[in-house]
C-alpha positions in Angstrom: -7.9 -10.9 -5.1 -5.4 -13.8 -4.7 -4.9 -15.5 -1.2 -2.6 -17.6 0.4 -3.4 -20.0 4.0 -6.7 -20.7 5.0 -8.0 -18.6 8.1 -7.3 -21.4 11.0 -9.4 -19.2 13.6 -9.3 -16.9 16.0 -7.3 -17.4 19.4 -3.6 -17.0 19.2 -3.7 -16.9 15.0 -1.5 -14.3 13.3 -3.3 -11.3 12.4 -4.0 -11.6 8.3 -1.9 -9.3 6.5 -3.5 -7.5 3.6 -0.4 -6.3 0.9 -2.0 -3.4 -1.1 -0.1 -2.7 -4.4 1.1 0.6 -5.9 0.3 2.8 -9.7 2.0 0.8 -11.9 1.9 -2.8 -10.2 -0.4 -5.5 -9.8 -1.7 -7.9 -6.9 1.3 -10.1 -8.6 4.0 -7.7 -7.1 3.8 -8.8 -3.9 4.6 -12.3 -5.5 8.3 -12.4 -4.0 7.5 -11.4 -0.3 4.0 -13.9 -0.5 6.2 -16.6 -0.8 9.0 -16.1 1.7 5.9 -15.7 4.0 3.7 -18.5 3.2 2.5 -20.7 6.0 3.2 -17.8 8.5 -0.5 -16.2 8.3 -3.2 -15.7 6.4 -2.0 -13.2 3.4 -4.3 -11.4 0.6 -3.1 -9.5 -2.1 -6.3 -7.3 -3.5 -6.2 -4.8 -6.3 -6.4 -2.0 -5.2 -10.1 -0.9 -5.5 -10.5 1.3 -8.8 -7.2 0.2 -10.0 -8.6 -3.1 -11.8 -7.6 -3.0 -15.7 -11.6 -4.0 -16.2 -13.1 -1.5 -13.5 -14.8 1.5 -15.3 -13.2 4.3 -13.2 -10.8 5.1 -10.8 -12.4 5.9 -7.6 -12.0 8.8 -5.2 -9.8 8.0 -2.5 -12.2 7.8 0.0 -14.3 5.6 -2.0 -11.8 3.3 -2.9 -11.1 2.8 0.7 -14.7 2.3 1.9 -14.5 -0.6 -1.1 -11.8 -2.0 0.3 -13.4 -2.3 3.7 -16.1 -3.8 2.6 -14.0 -6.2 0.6 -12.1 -7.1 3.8 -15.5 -6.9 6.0 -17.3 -10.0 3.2 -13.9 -11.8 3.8 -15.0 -11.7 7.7 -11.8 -10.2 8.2 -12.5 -7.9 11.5 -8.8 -6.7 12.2 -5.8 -7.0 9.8 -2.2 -6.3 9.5 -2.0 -3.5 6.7 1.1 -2.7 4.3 0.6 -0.6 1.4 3.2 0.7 -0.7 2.7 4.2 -2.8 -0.9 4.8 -3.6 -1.6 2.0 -1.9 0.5 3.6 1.2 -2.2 6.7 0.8 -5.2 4.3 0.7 -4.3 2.0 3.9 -3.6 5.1 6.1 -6.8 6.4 5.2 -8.1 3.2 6.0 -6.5 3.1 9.4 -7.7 6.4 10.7 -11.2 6.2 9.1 -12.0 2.2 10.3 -9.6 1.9 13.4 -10.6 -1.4 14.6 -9.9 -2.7 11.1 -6.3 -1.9 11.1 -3.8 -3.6 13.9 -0.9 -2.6 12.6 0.5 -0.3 9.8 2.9 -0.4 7.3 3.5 2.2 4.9 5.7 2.6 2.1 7.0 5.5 0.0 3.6 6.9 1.0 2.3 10.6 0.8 0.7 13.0 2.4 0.0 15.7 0.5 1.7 14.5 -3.5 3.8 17.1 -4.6 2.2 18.5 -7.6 5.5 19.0 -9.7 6.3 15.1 -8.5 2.9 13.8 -9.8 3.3 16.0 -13.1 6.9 14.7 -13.9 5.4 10.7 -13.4 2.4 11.7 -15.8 5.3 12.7 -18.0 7.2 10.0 -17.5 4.1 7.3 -17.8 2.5 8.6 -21.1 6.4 7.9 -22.9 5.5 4.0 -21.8 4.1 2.0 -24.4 0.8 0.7 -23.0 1.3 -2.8 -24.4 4.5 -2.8 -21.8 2.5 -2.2 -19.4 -0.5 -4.7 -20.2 2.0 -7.2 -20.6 2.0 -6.8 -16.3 -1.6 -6.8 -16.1 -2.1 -2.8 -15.7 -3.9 0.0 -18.2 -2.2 2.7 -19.1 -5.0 4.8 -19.1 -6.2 3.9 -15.6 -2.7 4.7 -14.1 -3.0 8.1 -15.7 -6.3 8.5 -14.3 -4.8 7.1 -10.9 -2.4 9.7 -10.7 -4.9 12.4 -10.9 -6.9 11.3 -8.3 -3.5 10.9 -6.2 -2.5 14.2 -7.4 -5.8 15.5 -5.2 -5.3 14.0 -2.0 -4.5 15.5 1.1 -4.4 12.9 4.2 -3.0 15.7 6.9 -6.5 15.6 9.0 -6.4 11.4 8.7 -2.8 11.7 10.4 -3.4 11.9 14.1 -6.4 9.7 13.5 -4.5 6.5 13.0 -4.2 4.6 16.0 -2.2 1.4 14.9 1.2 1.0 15.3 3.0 2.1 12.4 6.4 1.3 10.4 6.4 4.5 7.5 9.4 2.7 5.0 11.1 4.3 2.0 14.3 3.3 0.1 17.7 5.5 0.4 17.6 5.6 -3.8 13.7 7.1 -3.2 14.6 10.8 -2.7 11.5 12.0 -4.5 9.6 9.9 -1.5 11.3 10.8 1.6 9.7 13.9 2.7 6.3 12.3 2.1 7.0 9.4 4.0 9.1 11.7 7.2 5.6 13.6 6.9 4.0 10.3 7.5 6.0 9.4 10.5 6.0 12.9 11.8 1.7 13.2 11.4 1.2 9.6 13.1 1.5 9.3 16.5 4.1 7.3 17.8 5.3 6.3 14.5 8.8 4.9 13.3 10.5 6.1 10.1 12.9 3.1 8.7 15.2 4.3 5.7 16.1 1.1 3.7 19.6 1.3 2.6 20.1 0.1 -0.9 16.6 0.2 -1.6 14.2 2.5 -4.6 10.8 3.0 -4.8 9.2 -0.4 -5.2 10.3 -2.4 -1.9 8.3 -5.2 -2.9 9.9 -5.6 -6.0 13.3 -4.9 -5.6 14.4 -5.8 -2.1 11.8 -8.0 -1.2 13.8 -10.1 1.2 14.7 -7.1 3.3 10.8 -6.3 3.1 9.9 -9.5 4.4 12.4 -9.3 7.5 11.0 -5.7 8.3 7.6 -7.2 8.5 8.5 -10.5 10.6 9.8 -7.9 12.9 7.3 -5.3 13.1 4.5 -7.4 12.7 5.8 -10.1 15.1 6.7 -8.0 18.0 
């Protein structure tokens, strides 16, 4: 887990904001939108629990999100501002409706609800052409993205929809056609949720317009 600004205290202190990357990405992603928001509020970027290159397994979804509350619950972290983006997406909502008074607010990007199965095959397909010393080279295993993928492929988050009590910003990029239902799903499933389509934009938000990620989350988050 790498962190940025020491907790100050409680009061009138910014909610932390935990920045869960996606398959295919490391905490190191989020290295772009960490920096424009240094000094703002406490910020942690964890891997995502099972998705660790040294982990043994990926872990069920529901495990992986009672790991990561008990990751935020050691850093005496009682409510946070969540953003996840793909898988991670999948694991903060579950998060949010399972451990409501963890979650203050909710951002989601190019998440799921159900995975389409002929999406998840065709980026298996698309992964095993990678060489897998490309992808070490960003700090991820091939083999544990694959697994990843499978465990995505599974998941069905329609009963952890209306559960989610947070206010919630569901994002996905105009090029991200493969991700829009999903995330209109999302913002249709969550009560009182908005559904922001970001012009210009593809999958990875955090990568590749992270300046326009960083204002959507001063606004949302701020508000």
């Amino acid at each position: 887990m790498t962190e940025a600004v020491p907790e100050t205290g409680a009061g009138g202190d910014p909610a932390p904001l935990v920045l869960l990357h996606g398959v295919g990405q490391a905490p190191m992603a989020w290295e772009d939108v960490v920096v424009a928001l240094y000094g703002s509020r406490r910020l942690l970027t964890p891997w995502v629990p099972g998705l660790r290159p040294t982990e043994q397994r990926v872990l069920p979804l529901d495990d992986a999100v009672a790991a990561l509350d008990q990751q935020l619950m050691l850093e005496g972290m009682q409510g946070v501002d969540l953003c996840g983006l793909s898988y991670g997406a999948m694991v903060a909502t579950r998060l949010a409706a399972d451990f409501p008074e963890r979650v203050r607010r909710l951002v989601l990007i190019a998440g799921q609800v159900r995975p389409p199965r002929m999406l998840m095959r065709a980026q298996g397909a698309a992964l095993r052409l990678v060489p897998a010393s490309r992808l070490a080279d960003a700090g991820v295993s091939k083999e544990r993205l694959l697994q990843a993928l499978e465990v995505a492929r599974s998941a069905d988050l329609t009963d952890a929809l209306p559960k989610v009590q947070a206010p919630t910003l569901v994002l996905v990029g105009a090029k991200d056609k493969a991700n829009q239902p999903g995330a209109r799903a999302l913002a249709d499933g969550i009560p009182g949720a908005r559904l922001r389509i970001v012009e210009g934009a593809g999958h990875a938000l955090n990568e590749d317009a992270p300046a326009t990620l960083v204002d959507l989350l001063r606004d949302f988050l701020d508000a």
